[in-house]
N, CA, C, O and CB atoms as a CASP TS submission, in Angstrom:
PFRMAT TS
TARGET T0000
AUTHOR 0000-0000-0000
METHOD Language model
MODEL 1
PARENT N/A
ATOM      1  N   UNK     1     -14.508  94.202  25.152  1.00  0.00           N
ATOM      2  CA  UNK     1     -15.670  93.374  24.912  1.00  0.00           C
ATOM      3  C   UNK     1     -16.571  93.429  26.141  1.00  0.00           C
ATOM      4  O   UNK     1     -16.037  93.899  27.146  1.00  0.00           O
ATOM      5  CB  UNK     1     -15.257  91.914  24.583  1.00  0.00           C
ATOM      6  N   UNK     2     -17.802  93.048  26.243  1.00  0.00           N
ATOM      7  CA  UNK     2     -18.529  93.627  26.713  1.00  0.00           C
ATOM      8  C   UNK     2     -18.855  91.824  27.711  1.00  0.00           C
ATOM      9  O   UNK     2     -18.540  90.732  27.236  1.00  0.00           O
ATOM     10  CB  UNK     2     -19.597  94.597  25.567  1.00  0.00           C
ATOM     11  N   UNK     3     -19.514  92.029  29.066  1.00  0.00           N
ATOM     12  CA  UNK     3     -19.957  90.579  29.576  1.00  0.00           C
ATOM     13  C   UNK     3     -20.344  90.002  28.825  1.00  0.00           C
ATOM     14  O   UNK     3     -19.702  89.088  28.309  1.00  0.00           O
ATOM     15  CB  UNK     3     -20.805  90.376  30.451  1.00  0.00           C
ATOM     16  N   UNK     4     -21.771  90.387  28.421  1.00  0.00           N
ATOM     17  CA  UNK     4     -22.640  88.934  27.734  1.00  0.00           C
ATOM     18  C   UNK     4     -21.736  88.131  26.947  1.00  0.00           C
ATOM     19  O   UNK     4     -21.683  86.904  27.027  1.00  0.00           O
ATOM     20  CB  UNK     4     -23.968  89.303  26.597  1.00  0.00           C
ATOM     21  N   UNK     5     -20.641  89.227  25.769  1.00  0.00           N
ATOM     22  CA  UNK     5     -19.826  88.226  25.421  1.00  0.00           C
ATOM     23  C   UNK     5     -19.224  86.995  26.150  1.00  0.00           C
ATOM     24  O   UNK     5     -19.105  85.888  25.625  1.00  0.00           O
ATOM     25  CB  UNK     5     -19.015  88.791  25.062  1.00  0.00           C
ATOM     26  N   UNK     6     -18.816  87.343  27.555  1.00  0.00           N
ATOM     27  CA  UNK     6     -18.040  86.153  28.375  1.00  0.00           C
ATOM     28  C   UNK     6     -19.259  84.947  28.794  1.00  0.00           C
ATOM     29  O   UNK     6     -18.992  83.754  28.939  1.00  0.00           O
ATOM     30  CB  UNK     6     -17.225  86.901  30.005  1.00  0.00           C
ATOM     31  N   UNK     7     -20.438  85.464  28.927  1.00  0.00           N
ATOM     32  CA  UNK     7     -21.257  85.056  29.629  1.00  0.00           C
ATOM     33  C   UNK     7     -21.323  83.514  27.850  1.00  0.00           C
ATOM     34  O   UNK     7     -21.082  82.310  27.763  1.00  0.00           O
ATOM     35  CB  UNK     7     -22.740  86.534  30.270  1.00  0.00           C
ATOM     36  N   UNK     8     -21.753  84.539  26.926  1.00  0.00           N
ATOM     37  CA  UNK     8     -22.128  83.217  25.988  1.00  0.00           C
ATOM     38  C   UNK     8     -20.614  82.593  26.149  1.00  0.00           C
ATOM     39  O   UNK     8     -20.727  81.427  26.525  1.00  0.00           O
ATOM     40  CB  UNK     8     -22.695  83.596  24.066  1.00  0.00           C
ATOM     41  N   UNK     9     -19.816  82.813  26.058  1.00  0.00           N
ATOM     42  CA  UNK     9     -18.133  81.939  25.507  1.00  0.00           C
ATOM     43  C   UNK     9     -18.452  80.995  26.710  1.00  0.00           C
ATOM     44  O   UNK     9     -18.168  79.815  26.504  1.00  0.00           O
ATOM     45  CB  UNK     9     -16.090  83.031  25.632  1.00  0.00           C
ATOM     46  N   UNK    10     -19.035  81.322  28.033  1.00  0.00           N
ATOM     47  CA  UNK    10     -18.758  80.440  29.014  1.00  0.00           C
ATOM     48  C   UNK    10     -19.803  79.211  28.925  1.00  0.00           C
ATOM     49  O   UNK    10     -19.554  78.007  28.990  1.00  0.00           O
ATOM     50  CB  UNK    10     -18.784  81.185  30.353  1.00  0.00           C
ATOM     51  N   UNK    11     -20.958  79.818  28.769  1.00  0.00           N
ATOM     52  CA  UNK    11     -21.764  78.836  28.299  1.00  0.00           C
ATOM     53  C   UNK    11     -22.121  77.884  27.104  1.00  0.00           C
ATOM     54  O   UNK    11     -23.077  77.124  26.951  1.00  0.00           O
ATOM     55  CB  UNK    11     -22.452  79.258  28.433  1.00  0.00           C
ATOM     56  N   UNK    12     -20.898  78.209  26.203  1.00  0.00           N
ATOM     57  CA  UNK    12     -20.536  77.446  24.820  1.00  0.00           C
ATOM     58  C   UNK    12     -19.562  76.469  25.626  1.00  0.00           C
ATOM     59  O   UNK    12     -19.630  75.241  25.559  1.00  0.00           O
ATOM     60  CB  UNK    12     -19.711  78.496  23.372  1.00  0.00           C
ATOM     61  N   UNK    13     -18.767  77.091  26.296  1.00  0.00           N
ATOM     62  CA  UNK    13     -17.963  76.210  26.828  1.00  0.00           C
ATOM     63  C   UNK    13     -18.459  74.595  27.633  1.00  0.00           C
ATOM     64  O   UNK    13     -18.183  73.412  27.430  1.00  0.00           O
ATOM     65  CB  UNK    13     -17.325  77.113  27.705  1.00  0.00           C
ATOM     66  N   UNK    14     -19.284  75.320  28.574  1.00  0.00           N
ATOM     67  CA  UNK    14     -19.862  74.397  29.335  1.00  0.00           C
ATOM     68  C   UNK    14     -20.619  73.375  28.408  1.00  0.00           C
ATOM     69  O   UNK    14     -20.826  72.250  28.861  1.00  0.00           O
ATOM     70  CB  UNK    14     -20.732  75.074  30.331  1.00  0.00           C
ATOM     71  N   UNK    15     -20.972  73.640  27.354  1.00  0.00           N
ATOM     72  CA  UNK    15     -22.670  72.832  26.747  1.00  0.00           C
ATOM     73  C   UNK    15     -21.644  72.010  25.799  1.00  0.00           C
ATOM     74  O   UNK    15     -21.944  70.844  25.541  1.00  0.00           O
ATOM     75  CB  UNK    15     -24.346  74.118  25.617  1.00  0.00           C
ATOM     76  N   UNK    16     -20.464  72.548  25.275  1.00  0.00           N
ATOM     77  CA  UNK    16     -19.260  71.460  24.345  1.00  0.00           C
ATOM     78  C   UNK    16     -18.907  70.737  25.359  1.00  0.00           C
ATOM     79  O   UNK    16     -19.167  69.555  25.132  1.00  0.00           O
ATOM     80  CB  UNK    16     -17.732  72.136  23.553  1.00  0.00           C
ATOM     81  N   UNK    17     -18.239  70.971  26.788  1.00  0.00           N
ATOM     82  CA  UNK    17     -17.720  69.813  27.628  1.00  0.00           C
ATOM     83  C   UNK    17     -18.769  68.958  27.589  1.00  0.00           C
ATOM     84  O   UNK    17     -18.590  67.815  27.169  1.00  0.00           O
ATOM     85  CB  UNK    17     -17.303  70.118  29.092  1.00  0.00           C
ATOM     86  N   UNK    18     -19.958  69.362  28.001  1.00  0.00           N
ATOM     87  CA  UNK    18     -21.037  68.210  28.674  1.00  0.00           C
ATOM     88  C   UNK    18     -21.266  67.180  27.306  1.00  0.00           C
ATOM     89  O   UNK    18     -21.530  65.981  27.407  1.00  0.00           O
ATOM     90  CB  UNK    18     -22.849  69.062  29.302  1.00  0.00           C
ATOM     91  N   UNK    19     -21.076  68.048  25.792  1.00  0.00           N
ATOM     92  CA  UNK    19     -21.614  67.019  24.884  1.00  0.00           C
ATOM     93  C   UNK    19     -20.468  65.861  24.845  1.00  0.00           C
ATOM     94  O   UNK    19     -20.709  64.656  24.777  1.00  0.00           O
ATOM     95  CB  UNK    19     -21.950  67.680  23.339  1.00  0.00           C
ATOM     96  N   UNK    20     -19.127  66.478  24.901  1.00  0.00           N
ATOM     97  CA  UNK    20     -17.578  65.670  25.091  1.00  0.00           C
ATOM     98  C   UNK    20     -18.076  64.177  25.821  1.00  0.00           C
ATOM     99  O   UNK    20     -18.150  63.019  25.411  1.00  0.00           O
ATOM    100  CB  UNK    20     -16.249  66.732  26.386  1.00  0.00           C
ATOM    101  N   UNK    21     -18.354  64.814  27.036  1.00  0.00           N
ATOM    102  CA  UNK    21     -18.399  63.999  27.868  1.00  0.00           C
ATOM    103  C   UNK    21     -19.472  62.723  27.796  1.00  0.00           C
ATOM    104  O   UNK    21     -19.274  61.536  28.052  1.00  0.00           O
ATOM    105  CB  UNK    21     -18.497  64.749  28.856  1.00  0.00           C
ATOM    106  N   UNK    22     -20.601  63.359  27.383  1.00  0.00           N
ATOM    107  CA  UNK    22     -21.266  62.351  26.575  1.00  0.00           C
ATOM    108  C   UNK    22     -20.934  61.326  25.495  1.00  0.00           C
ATOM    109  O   UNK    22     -21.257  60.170  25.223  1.00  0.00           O
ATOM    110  CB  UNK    22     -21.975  62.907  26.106  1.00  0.00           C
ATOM    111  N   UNK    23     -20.443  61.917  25.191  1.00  0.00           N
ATOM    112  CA  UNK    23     -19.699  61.058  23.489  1.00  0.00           C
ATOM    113  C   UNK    23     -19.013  60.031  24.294  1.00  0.00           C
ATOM    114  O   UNK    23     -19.356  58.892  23.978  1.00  0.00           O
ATOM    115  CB  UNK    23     -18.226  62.154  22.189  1.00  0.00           C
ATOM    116  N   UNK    24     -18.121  60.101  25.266  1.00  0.00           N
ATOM    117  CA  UNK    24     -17.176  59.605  25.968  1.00  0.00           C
ATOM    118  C   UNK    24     -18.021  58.165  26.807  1.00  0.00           C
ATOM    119  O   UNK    24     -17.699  56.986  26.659  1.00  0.00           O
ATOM    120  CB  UNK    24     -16.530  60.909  26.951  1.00  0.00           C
ATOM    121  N   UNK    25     -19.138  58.688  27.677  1.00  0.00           N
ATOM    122  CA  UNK    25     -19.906  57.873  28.177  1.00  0.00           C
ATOM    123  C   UNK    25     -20.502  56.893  26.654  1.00  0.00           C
ATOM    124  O   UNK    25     -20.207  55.715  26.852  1.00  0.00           O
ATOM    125  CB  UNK    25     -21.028  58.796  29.129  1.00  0.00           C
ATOM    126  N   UNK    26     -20.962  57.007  25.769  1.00  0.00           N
ATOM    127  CA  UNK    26     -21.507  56.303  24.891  1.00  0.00           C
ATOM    128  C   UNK    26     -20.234  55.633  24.459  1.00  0.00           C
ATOM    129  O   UNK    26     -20.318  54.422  24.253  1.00  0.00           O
ATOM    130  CB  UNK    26     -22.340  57.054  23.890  1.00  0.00           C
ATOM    131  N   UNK    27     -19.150  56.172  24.300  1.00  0.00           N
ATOM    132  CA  UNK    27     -18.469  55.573  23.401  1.00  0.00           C
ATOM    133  C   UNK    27     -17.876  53.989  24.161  1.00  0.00           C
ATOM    134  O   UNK    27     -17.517  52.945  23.616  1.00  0.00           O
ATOM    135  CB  UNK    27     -17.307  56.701  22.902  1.00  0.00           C
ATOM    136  N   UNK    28     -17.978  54.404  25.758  1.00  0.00           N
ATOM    137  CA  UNK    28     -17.225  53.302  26.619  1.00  0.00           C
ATOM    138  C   UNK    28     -18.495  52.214  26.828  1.00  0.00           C
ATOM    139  O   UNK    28     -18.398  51.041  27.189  1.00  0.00           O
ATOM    140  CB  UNK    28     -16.521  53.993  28.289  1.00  0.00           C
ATOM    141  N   UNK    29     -19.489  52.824  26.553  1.00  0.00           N
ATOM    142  CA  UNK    29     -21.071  51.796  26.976  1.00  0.00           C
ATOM    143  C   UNK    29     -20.623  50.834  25.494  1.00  0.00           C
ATOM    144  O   UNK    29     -20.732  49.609  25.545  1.00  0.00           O
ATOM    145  CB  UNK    29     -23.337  52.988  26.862  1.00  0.00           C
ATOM    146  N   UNK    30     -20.179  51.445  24.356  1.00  0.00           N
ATOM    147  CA  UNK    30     -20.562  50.806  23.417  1.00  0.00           C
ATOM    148  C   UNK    30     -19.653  50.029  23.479  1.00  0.00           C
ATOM    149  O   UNK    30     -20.143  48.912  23.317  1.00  0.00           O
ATOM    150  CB  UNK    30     -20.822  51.348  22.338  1.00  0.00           C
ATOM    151  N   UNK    31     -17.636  49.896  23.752  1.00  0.00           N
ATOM    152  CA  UNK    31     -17.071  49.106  24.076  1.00  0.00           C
ATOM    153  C   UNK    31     -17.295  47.627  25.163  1.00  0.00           C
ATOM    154  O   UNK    31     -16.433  46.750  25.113  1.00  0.00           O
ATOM    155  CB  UNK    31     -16.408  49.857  24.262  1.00  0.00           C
ATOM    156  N   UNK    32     -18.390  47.483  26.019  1.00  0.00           N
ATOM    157  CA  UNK    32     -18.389  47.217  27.190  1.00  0.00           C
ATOM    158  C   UNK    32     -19.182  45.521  25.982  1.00  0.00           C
ATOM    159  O   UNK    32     -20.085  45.629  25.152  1.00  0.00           O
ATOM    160  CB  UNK    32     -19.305  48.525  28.632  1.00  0.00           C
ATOM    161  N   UNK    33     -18.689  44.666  26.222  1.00  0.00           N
ATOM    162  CA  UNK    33     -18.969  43.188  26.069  1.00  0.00           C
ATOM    163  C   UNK    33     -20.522  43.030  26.250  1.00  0.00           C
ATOM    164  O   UNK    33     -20.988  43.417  27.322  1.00  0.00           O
ATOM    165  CB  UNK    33     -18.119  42.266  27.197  1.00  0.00           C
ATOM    166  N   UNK    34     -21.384  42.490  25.294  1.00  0.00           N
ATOM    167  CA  UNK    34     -22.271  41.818  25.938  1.00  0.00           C
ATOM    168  C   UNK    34     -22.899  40.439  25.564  1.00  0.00           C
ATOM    169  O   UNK    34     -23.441  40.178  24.490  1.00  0.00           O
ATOM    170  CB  UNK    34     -23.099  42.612  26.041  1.00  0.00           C
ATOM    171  N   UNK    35     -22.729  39.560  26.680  1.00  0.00           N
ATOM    172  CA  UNK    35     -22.865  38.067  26.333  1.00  0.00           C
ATOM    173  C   UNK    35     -23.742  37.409  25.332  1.00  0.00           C
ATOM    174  O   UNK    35     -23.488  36.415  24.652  1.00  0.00           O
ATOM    175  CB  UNK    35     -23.206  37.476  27.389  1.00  0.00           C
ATOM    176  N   UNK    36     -24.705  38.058  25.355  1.00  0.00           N
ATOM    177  CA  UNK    36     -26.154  37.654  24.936  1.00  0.00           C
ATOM    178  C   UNK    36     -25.907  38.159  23.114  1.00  0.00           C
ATOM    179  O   UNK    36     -26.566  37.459  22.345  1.00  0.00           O
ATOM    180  CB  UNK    36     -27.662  38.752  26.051  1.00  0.00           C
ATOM    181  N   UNK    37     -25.207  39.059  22.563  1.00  0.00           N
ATOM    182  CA  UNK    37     -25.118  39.617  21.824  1.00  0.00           C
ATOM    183  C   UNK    37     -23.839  39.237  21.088  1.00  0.00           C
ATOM    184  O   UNK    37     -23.757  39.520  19.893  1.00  0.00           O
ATOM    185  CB  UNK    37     -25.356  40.652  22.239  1.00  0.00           C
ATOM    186  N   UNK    38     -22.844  38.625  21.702  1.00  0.00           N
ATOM    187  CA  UNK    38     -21.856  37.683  21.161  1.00  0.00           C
ATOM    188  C   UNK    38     -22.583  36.668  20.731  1.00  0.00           C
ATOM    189  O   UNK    38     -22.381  36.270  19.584  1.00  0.00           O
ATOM    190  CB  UNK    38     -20.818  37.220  22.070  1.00  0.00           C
ATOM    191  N   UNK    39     -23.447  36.117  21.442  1.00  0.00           N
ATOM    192  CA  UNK    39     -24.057  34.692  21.085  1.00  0.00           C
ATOM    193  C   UNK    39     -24.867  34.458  19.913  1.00  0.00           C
ATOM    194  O   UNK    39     -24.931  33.519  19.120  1.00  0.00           O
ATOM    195  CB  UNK    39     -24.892  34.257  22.106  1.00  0.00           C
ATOM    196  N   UNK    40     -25.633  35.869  20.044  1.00  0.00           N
ATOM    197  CA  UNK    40     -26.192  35.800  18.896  1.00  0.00           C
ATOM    198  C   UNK    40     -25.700  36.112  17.645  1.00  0.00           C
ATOM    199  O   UNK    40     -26.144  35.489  16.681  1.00  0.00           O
ATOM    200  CB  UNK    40     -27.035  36.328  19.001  1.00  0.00           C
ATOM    201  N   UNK    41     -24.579  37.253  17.436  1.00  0.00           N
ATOM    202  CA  UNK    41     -23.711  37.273  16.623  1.00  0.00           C
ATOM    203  C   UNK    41     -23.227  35.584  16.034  1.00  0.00           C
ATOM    204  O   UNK    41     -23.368  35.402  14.825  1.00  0.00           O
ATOM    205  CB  UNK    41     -22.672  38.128  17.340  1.00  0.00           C
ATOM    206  N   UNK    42     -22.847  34.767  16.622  1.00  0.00           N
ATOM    207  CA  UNK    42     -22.511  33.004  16.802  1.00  0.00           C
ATOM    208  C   UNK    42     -23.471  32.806  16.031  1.00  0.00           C
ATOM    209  O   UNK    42     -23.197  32.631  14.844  1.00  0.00           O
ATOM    210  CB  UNK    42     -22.614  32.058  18.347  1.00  0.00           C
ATOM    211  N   UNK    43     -24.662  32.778  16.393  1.00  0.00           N
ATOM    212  CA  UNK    43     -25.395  32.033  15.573  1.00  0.00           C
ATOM    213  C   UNK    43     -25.572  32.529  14.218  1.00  0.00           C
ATOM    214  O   UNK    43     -25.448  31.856  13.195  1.00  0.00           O
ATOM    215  CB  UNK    43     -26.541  31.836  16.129  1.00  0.00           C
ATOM    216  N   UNK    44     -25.948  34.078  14.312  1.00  0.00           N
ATOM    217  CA  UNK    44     -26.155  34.511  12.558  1.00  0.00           C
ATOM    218  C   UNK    44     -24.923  33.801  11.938  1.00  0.00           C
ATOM    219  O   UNK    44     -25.195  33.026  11.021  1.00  0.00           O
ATOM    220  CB  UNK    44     -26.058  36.475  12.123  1.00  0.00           C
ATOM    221  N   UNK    45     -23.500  33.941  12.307  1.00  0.00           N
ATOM    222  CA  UNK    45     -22.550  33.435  11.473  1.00  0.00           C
ATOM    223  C   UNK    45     -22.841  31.923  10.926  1.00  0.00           C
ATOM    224  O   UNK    45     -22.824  31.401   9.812  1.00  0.00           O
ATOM    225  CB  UNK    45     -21.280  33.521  12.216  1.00  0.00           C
ATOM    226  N   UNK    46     -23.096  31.508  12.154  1.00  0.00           N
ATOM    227  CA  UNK    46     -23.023  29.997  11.771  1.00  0.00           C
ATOM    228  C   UNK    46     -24.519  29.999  10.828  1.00  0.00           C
ATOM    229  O   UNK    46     -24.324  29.960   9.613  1.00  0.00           O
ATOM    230  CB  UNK    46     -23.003  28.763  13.381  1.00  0.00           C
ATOM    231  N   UNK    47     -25.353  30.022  11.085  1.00  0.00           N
ATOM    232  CA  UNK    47     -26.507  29.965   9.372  1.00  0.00           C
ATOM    233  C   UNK    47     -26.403  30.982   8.933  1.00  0.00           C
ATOM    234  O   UNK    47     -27.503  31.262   8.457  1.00  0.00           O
ATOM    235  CB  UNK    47     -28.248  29.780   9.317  1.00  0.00           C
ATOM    236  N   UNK    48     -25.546  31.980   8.741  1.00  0.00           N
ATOM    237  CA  UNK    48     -25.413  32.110   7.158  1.00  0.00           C
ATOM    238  C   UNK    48     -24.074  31.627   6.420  1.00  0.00           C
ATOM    239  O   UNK    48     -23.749  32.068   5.318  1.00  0.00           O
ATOM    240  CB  UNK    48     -25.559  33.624   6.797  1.00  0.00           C
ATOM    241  N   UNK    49     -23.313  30.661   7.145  1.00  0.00           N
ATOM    242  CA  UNK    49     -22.520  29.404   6.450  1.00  0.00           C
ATOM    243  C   UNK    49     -23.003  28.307   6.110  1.00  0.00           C
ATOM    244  O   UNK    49     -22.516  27.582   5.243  1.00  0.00           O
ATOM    245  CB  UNK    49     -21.613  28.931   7.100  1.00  0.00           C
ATOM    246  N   UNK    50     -24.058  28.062   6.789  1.00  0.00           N
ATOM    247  CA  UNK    50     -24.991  27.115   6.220  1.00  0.00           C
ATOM    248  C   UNK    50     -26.020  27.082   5.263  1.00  0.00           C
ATOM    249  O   UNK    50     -26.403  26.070   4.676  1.00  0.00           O
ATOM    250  CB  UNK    50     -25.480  26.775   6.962  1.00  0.00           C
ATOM    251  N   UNK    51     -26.711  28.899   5.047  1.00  0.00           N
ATOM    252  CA  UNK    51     -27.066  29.298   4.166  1.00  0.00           C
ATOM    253  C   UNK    51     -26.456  29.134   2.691  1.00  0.00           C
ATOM    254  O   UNK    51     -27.055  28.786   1.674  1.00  0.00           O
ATOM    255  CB  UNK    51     -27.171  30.231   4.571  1.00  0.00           C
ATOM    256  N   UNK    52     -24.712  29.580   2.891  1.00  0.00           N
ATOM    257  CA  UNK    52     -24.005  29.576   1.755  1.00  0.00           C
ATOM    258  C   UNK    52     -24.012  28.074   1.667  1.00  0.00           C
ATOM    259  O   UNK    52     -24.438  27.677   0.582  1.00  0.00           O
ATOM    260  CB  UNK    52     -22.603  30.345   1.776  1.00  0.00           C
ATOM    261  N   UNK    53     -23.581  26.929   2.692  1.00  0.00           N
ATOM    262  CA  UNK    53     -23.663  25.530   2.005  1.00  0.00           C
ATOM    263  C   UNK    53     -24.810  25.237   1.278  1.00  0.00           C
ATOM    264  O   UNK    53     -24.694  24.567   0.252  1.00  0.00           O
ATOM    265  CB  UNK    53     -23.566  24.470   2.930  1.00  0.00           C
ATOM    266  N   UNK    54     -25.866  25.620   1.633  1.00  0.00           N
ATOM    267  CA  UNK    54     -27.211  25.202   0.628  1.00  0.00           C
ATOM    268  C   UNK    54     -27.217  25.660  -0.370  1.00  0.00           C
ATOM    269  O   UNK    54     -27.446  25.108  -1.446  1.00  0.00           O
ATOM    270  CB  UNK    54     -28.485  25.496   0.957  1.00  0.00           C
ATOM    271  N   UNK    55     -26.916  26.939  -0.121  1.00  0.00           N
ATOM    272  CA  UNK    55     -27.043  27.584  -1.924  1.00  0.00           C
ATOM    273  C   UNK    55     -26.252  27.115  -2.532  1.00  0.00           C
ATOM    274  O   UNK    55     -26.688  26.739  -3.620  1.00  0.00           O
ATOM    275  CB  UNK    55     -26.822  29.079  -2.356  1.00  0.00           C
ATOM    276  N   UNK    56     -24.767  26.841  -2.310  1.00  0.00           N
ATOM    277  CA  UNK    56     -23.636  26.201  -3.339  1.00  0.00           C
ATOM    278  C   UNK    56     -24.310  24.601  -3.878  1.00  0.00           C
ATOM    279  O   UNK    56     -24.082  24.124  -4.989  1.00  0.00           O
ATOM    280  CB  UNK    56     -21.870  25.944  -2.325  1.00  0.00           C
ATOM    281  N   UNK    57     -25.031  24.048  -2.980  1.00  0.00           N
ATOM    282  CA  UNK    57     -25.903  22.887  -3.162  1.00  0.00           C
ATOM    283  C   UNK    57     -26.567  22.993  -4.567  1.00  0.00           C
ATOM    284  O   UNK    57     -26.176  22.534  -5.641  1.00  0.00           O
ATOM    285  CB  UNK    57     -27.001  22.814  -2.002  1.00  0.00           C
ATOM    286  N   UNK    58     -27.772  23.786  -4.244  1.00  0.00           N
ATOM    287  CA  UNK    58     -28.607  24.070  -5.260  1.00  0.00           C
ATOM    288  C   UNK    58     -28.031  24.301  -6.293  1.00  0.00           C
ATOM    289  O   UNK    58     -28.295  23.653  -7.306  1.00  0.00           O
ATOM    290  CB  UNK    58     -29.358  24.950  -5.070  1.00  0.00           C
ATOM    291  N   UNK    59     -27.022  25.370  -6.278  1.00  0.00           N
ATOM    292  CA  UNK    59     -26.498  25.954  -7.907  1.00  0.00           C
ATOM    293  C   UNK    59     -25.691  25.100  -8.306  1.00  0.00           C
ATOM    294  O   UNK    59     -25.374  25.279  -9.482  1.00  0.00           O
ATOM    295  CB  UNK    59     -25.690  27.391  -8.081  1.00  0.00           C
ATOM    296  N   UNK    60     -25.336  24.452  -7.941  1.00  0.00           N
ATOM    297  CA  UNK    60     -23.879  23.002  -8.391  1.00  0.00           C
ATOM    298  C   UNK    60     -24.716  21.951  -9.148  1.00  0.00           C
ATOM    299  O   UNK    60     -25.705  21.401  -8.664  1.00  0.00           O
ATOM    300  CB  UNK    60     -22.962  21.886  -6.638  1.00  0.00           C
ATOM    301  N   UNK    61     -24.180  21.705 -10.492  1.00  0.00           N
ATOM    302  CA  UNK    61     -24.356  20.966 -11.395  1.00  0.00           C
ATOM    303  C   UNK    61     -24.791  19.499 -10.476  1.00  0.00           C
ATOM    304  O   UNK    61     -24.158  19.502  -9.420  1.00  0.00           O
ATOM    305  CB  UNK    61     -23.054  21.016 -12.368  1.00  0.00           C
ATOM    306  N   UNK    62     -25.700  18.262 -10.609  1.00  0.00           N
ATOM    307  CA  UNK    62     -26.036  17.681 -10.254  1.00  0.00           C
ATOM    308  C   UNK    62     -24.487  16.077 -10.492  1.00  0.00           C
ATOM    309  O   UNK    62     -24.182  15.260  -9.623  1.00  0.00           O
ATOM    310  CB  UNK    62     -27.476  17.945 -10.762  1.00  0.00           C
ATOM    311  N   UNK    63     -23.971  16.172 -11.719  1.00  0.00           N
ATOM    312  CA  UNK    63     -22.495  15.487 -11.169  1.00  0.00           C
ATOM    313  C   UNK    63     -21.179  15.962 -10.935  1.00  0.00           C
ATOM    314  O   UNK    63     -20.192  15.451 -11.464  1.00  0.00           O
ATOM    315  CB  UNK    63     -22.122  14.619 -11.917  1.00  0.00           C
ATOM    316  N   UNK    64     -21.125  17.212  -9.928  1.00  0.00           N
ATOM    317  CA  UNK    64     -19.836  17.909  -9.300  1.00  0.00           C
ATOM    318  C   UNK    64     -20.628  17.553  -8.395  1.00  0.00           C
ATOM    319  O   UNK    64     -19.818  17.024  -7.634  1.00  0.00           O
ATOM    320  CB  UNK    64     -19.174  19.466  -9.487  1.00  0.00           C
ATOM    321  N   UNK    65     -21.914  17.412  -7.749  1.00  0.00           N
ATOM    322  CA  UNK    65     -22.676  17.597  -6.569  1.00  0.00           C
ATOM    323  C   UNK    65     -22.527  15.630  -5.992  1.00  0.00           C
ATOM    324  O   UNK    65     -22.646  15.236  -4.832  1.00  0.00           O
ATOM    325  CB  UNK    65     -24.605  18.407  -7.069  1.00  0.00           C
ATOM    326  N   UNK    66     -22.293  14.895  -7.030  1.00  0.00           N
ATOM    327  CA  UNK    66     -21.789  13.581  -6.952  1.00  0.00           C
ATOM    328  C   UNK    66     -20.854  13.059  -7.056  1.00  0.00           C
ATOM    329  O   UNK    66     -20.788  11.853  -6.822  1.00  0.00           O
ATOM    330  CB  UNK    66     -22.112  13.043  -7.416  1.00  0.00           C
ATOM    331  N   UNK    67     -19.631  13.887  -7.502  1.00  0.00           N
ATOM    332  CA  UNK    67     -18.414  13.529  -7.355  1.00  0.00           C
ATOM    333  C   UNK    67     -18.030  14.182  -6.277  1.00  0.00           C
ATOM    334  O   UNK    67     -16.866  13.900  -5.995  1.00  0.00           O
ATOM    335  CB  UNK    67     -17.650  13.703  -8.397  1.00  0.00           C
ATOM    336  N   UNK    68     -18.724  15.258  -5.249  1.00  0.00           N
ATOM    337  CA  UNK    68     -18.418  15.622  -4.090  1.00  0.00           C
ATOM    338  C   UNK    68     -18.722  14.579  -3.162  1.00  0.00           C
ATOM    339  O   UNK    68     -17.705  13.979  -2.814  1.00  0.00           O
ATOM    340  CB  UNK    68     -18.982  16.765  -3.811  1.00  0.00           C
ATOM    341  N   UNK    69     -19.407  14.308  -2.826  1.00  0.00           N
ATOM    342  CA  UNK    69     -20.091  13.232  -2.111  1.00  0.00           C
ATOM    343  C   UNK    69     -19.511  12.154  -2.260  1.00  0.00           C
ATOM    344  O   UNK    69     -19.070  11.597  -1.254  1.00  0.00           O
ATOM    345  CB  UNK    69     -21.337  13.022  -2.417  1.00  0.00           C
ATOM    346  N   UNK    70     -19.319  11.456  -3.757  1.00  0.00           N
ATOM    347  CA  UNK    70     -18.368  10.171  -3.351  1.00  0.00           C
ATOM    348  C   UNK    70     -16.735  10.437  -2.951  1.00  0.00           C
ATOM    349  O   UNK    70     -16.004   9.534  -2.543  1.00  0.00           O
ATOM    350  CB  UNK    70     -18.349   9.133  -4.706  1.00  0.00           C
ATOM    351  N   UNK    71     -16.453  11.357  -3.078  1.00  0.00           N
ATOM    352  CA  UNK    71     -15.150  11.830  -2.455  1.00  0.00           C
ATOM    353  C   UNK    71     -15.236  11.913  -1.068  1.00  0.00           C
ATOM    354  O   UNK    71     -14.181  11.551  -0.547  1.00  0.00           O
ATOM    355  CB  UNK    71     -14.716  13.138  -2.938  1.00  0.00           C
ATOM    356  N   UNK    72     -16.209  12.299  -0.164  1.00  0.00           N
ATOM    357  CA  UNK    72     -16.348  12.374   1.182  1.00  0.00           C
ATOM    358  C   UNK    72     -16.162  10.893   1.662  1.00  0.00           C
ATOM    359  O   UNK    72     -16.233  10.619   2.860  1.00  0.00           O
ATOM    360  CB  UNK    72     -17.710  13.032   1.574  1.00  0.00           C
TER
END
């Protein structure tokens, strides 16, 4: 086989490590905690449980919606 062959194999080589290695860097950035983004995660959860309490509100027959309430 002739150089250039070695020459491309080497430079396939090199351009797959560097993408590896990339993947690797993203993949650990994407593990890495972030406060601000937990929190807000917190909140979507919490209104859209409150979302679902309203809607179960609305769609609930008006005396299941009063025998809930005097049960509380």
């Amino acid at each position: 086989m002739n150089t250039m062959f070695y020459v491309v194999c080497i430079v396939a080589v090199v351009f797959a490590a560097d993408t590896y290695q990339k993947y690797l860097k993203m993949k650990h950035k994407e593990k890495q905690h972030d406060p601000e983004l937990e929190e807000s995660l917190a909140k979507i959860e919490m209104l859209e449980e409150r979302i679902r309490v309203l809607e179960r509100i609305v769609t609930e027959s008006k005396s299941d919606l009063g025998r809930e309430i005097d049960s509380l």
